[in-house]
N, CA and C of each residue as an Amber inpcrd file, in Angstrom:
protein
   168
  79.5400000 209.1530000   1.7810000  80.6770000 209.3160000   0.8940000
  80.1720000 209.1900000  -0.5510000  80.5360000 209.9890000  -1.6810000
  80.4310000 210.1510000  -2.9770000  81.1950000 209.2990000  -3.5270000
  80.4640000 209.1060000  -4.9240000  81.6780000 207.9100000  -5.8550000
  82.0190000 209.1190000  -6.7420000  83.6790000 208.6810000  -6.6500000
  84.1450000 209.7980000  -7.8710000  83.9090000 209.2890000  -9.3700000
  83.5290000 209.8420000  -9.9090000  83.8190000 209.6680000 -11.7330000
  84.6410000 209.0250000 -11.9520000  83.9390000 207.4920000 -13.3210000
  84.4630000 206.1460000 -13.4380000  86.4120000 207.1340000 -14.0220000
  87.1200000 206.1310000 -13.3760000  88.6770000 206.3080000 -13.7280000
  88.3770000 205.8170000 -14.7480000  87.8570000 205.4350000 -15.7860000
  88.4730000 204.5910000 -17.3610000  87.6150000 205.9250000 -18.3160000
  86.5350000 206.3370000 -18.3660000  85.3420000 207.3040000 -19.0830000
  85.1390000 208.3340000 -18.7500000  85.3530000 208.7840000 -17.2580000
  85.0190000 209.8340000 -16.5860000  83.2150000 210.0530000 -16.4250000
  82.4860000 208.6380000 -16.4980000  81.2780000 208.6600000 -16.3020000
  80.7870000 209.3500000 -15.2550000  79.9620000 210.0230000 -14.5850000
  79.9510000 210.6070000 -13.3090000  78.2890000 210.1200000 -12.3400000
  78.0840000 208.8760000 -12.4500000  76.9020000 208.3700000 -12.2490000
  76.6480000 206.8090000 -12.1510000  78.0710000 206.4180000 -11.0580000
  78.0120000 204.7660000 -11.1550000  77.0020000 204.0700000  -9.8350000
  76.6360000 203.0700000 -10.3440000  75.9780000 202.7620000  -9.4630000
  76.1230000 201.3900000  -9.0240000  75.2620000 201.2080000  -7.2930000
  75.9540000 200.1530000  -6.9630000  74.7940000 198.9390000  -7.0600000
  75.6620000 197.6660000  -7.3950000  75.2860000 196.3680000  -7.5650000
  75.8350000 195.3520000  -6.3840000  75.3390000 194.3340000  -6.4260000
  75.6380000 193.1780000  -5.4550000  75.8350000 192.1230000  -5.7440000
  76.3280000 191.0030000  -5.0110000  76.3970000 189.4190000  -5.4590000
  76.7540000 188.7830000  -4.0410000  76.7950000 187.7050000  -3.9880000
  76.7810000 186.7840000  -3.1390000  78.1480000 185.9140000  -3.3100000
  79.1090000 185.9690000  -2.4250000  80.0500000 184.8430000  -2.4200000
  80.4070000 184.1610000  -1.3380000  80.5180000 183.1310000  -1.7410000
  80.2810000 182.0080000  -0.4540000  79.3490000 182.4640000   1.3080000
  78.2690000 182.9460000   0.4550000  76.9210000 183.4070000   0.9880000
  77.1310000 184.4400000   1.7350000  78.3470000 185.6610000   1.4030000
  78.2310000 186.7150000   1.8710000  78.0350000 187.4390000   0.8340000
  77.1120000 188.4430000   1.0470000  76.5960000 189.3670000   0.2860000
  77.8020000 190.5160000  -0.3020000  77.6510000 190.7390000  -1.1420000
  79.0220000 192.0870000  -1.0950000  78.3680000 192.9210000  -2.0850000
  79.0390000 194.0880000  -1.8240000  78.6650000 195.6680000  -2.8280000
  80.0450000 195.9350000  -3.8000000  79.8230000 196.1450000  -5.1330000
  80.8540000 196.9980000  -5.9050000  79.8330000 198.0390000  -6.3090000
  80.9220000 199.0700000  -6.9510000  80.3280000 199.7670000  -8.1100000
  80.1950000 199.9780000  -9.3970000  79.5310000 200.1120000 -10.5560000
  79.6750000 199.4830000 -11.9820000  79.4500000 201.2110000 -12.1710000
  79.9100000 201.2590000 -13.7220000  80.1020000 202.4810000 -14.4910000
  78.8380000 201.7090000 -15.5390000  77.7820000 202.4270000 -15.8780000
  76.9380000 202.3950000 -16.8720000  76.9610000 202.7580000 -18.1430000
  78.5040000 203.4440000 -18.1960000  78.9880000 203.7080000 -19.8860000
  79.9470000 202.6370000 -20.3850000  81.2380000 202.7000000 -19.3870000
  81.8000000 201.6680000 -20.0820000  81.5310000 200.4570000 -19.3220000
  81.1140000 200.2310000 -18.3150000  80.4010000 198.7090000 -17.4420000
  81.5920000 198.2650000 -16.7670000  82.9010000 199.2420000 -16.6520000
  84.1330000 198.9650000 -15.5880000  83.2640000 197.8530000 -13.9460000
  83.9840000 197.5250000 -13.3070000  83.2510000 197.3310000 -12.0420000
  84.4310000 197.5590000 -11.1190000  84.0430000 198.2600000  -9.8000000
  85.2760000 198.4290000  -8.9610000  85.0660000 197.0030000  -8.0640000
  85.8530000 197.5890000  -7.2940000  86.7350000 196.3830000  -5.8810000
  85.2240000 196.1640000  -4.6670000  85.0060000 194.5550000  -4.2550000
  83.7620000 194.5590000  -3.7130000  84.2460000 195.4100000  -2.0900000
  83.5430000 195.0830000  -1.7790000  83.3690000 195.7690000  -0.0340000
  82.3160000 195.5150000   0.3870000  82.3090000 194.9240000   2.0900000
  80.9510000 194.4930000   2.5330000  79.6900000 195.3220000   2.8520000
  80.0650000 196.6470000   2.7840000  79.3890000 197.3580000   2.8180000
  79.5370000 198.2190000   1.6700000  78.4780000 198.9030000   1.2430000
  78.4450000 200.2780000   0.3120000  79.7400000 201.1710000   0.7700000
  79.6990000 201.6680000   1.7150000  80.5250000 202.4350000   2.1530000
  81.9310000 202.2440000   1.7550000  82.6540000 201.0110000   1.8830000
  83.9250000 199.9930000   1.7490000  83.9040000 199.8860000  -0.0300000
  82.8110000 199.2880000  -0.1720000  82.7760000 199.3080000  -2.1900000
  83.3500000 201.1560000  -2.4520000  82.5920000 201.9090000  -2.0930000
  82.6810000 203.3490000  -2.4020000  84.1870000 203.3520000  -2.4830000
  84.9190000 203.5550000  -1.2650000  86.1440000 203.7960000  -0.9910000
  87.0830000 203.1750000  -1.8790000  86.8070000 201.6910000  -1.9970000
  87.5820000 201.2550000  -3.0160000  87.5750000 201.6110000  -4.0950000
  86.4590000 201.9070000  -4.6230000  86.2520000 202.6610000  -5.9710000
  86.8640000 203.8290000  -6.0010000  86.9750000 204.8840000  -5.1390000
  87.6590000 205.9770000  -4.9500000  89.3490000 205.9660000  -5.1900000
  89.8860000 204.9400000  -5.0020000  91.3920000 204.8670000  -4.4090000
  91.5250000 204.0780000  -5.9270000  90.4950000 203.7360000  -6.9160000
  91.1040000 203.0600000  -8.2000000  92.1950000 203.9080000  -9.1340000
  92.9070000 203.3060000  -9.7690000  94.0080000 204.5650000 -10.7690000
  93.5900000 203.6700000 -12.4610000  93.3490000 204.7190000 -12.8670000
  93.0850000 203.9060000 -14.1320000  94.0310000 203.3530000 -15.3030000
């Protein structure tokens, strides 16, 4: 699955980052123009989607 173009810039090239909460790992996606970050998901796949379904 593709990430659509950041909803706030229309950046078309976000990429994904990680973090750890309460020692589960999780995926969002960050916009590298304006540094938005979407909704985590335990997988890439789940981050993607959420990022997809954002409204700006």
């Amino acid at each position: 699955m593709n990430a659509r173009n950041c909803p706030f810039c229309g950046h078309n090239d976000p990429y994904y980052d990680e973090m750890a909460i309460d020692g589960l790992t999780v995926y969002y996606l960050t916009c590298p123009e304006c540094e938005c970050e979407g909704p985590t998901g335990r997988t890439t796949q789940e981050a993607t989607e959420g990022w997809n379904r954002r409204a700006a």
